[in-house]
C-alpha atoms as one frame of an Amber mdcrd trajectory, in Angstrom:
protein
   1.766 154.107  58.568   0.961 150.448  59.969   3.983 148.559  58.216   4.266
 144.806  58.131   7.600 142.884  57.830   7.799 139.795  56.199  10.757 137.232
  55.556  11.094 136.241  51.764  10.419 132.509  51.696   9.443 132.303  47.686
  10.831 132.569  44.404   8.251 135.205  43.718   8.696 137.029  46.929  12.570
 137.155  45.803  11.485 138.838  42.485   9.750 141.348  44.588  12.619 142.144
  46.354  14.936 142.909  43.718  12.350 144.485  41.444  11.545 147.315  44.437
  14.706 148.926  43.832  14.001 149.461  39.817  10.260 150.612  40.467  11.268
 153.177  43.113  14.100 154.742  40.994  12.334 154.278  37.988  13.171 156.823
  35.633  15.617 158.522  37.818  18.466 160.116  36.025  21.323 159.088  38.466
  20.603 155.804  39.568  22.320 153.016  37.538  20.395 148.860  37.845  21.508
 146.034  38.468  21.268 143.146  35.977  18.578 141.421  37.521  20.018 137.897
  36.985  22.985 138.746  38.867  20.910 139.970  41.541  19.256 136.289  41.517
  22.731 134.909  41.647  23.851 137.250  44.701  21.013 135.787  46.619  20.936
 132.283  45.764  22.671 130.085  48.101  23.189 127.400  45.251  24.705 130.346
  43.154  26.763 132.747  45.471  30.162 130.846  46.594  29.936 133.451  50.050
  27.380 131.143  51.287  30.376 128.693  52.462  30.969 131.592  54.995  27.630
 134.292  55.578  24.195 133.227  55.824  21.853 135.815  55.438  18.025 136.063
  55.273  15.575 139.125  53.083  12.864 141.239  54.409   9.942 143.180  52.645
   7.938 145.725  54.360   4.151 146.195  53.091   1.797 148.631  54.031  -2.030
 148.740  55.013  -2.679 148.153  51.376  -0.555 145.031  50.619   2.017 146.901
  48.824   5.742 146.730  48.455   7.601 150.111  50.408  10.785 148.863  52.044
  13.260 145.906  51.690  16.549 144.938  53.488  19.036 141.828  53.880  19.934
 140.980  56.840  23.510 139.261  56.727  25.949 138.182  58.739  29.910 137.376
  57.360  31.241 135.245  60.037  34.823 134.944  58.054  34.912 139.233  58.590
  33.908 138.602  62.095  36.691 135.945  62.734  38.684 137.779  61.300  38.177
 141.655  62.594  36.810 139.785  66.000  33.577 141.623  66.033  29.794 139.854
  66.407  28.380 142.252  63.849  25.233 141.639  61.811  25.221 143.639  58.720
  22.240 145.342  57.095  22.431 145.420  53.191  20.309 146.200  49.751  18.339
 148.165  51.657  15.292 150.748  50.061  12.432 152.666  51.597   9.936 154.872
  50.546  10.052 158.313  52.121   8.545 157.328  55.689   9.958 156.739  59.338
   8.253 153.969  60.194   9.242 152.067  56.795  12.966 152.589  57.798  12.813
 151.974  61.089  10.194 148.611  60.826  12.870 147.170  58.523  16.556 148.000
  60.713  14.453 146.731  63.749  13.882 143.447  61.536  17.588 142.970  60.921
  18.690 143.877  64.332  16.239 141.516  65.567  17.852 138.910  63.724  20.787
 139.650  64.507  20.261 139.131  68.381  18.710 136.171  67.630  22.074 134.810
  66.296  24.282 136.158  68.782  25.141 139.648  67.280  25.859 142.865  69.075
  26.677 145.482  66.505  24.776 146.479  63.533  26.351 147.958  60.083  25.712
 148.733  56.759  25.071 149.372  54.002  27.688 146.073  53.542  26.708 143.400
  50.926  28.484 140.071  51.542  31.790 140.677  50.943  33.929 144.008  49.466
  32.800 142.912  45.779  29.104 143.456  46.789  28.629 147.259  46.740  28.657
 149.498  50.017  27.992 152.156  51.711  25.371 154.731  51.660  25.306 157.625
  49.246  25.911 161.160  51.290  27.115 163.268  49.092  26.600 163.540  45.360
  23.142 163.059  44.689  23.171 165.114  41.315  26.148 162.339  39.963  25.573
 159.059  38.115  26.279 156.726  39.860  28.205 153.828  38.844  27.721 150.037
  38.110  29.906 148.658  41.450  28.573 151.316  43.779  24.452 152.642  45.392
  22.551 155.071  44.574  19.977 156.239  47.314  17.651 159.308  47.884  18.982
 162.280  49.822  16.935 161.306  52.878  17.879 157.664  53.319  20.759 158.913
  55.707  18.151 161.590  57.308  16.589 158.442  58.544  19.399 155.740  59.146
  20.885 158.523  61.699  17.639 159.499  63.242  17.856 155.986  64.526  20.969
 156.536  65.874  23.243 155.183  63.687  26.601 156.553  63.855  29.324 156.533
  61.342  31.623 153.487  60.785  33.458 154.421  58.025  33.545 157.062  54.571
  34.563 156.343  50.968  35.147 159.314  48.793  34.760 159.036  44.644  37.314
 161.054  42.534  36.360 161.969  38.672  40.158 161.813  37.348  40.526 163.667
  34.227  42.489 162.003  31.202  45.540 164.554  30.660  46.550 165.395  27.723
  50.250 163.920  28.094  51.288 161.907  31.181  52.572 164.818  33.665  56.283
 165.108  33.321  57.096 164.483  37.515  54.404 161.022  36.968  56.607 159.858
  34.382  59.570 160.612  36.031  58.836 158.785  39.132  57.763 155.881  36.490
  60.851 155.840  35.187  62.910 155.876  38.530  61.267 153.233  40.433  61.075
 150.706  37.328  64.868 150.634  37.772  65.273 150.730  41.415  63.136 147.766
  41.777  63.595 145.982  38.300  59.755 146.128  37.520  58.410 145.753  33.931
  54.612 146.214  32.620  53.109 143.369  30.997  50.264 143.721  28.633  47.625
 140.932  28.399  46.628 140.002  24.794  44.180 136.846  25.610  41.502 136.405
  27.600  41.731 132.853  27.090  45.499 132.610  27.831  44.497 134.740  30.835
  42.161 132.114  32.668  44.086 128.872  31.394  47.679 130.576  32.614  46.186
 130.897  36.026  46.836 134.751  35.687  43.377 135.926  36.273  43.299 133.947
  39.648  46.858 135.277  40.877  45.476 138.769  40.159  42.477 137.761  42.678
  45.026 136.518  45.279  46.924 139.528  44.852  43.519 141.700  45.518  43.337
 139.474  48.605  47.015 140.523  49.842  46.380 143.923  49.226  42.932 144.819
  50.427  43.586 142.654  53.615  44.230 145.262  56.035  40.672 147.764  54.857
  38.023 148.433  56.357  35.805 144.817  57.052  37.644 143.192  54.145  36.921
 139.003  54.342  39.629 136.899  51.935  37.917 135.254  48.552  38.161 131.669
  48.811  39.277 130.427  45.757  35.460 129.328  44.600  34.638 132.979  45.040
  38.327 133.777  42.882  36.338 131.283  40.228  33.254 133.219  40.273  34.716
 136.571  39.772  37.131 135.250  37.224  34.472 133.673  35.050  32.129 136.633
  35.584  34.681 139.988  34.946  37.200 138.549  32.521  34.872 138.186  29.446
  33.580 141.527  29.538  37.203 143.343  29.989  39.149 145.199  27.460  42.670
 143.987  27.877  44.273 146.911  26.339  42.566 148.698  29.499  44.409 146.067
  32.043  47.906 146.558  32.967  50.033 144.382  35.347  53.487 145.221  37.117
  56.078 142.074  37.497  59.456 142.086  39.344  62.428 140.356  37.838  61.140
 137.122  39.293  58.112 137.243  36.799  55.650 137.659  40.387  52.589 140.062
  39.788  53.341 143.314  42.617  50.467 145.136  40.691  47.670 145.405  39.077
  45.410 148.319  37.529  41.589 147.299  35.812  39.453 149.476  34.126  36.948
 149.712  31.635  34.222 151.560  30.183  31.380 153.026  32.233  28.078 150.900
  31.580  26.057 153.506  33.165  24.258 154.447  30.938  24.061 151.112  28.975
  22.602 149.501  32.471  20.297 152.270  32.701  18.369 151.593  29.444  18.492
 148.103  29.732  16.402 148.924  32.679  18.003 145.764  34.577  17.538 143.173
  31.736  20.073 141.129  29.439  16.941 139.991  26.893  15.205 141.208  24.575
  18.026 143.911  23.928  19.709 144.659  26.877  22.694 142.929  25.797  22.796
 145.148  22.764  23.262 148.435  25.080  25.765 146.705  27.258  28.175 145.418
  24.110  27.405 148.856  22.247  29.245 150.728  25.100  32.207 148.130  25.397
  32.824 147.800  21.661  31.349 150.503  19.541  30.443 153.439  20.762  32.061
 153.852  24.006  30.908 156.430  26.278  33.375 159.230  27.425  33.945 158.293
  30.606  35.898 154.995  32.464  35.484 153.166  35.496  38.290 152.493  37.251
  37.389 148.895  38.528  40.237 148.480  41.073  44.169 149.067  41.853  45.852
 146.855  43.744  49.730 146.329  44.883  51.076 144.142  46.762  52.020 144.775
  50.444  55.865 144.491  50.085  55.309 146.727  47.486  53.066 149.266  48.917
  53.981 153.113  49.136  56.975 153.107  46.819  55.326 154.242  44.087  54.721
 151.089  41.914  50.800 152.204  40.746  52.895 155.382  38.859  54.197 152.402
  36.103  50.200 151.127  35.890  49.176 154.720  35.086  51.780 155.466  32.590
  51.226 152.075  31.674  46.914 152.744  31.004  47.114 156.976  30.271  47.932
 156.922  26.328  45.449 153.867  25.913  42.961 155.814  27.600  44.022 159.144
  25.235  43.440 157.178  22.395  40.011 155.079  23.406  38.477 158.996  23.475
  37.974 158.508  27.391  38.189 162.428  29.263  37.961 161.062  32.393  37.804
 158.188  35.016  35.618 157.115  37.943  37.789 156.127  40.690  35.057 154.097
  42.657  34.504 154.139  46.438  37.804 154.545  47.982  38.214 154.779  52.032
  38.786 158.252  53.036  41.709 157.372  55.752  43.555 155.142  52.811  46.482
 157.612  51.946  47.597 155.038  49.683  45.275 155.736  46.992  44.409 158.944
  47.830  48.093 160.194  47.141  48.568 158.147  43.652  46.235 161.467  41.918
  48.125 164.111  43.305  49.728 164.584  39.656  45.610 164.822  38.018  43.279
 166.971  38.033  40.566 165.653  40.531  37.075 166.230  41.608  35.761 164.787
  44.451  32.085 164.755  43.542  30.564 161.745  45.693  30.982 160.537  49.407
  29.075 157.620  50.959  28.825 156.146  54.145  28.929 152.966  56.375  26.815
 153.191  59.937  27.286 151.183  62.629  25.786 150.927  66.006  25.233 148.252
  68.965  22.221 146.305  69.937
């Protein structure tokens, strides 16, 4: 196939690009949409606060006939690169029909681009920052997916190593089944290290009190603390801590949100979770209005689905590997019992992280998804 690459420059050509992904897995069982007004808002310089620190640029690949069959960012995070001292260009939202020369037109593109601005490493899938979803889905391709994370045909990775690629790094997704009663040696440890190092739970019972305290934003500085040493991780500013605090709080169940203090009234800990909007996203087929709002509050407030996303877990480092996330878990378990929930979505989480992989030892676990991050130089 003769494939053309062109930069979006228009409104409409920006449309394009984020409609491609809905028309190539329309009606497919597993993949979940984005709301396509946050997608605007993701690319929109005016509208994204990660603009202060990545500049990035969108590609659409046509064929002979004029047609739509490929599209990639290209995107470079210079706060990541400062930080993890690396000139890497990362490739991300990127979707291709079934064909070599598609896949390979539109990585050429972005490493292109990348040269042209000084890089000499190439990776992805990576969206902006860690709160954009990653990595490329390797494993799993009979599981729905979920609303933070990709879905992506089994032979997207066929091709991406075919050009080499190599991989960077893995995240693993857990289902974690609800027990029936918190297990006895969970509890325990619970109980122990609440003592030793005078930590109490604190429930949250406003969502207004939670963004006029300042609570919501020292939960976002916490995530910063604690997700500071993974894998390409790049510090919210505090206009990105604005944006996510404005955008997440509104839509969470508080009951499902449990915070660990120490004796000096500091947040070490954090656990957020809520239910899946899979399957609401997926028959609002990407759109708030006419009545995609209606699926979306359906699934938060009336009929919730059986199943949970685990949105994130966080402790802080001084706090790390002591135990601490057993008190959010005893903490979230009975509310979870008593919303009807049988099980949770743990969300990507990096295979080397021991941390997190060790806080389910006391579930029963499936590991029923794996996705990857390539990398290579150019």
């Amino acid at each position: 196939m003769s494939v053309e690459i062109k930069k979006v420059s228009t409104k409409k050509e920006l449309k394009k690009f984020i409609r491609f992904n809905y028309e190539l897995y329309k009606n497919n069982p597993y993949s979940v949409p984005d709301l396509y007004d946050d997608m605007l808002n993701t690319f929109s310089p005016a509208k994204n606060p990660a603009f202060e620190f990545c500049e990035a640029d969108y590609f659409l690949a046509y064929n002979e006939q004029g047609e739509v069959v490929g599209r990639v960012a290209a995107i470079i995070n210079h706060r990541a690169n400062e930080t993890w001292n690396r000139k890497c260009v990362r490739f991300g939202w990127i979707d291709f029909i079934d064909d070599p020369a598609v896949s390979e037109a539109l990585l050429s593109t972005v490493k292109a681009w990348g040269q042209e601005r000084g890089m000499n490493e190439i990776e992805g899938p990576l969206g902006f920052t860690d709160m954009d979803a990653e990595g490329m889905l390797i494993e799993g391709f009979d599981q729905l997916s979920t609303m933070a994370t990709i879905y992506n045909f089994p032979y997207y990775p066929q091709h991406i190593e075919r050009l080499g690629l190599k991989k960077s790094a893995d995240w693993v997704e857990m289902k974690i089944y609800v027990p029936d009663a918190i297990p006895e040696k969970h509890k325990r440890i619970s109980d122990i290290i609440a003592r030793k190092y005078n930590l109490r739970v604190r429930k949250l019972t406003s969502k207004r009190g939670l963004k006029k305290s300042g609570v919501a934003h020292e939960i976002f500085r916490l995530i910063n603390e604690a997700y500071a040493p993974l894998f390409g991780f790049s510090k919210m500013t505090e206009k990105q801590i604005d944006k996510y605090v404005n955008m997440y709080i509104p839509v969470l169940d508080l009951r499902m949100v449990s915070i660990v203090e120490n004796a000096e009234q500091e947040i070490v800990a954090v656990g957020i979770s809520m239910a899946s909007l899979s399957v609401a996203l997926q028959r609002a087929k990407g759109k708030l209005f006419p009545f995609g709002w209606f699926h979306l509050l359906k699934a938060l407030m009336w009929k919730r689905p059986k199943v949970l996303d685990l949105l994130l877990v966080a402790v802080r480092p001084d706090y790390q590997s002591k135990g601490v996330n057993a008190l959010l878990f005893t903490d979230l378990i009975p509310v979870y019992q008593k919303l009807g929930f049988e099980y949770a979505e743990s969300n990507p989480e990096l295979e080397m992280n021991d941390k997190v992989q060790n806080q389910w030892q006391y579930f029963k676990t499936e590991q029923h998804k794996r996705r990857r991050c390539y990398k290579a130089y150019i």
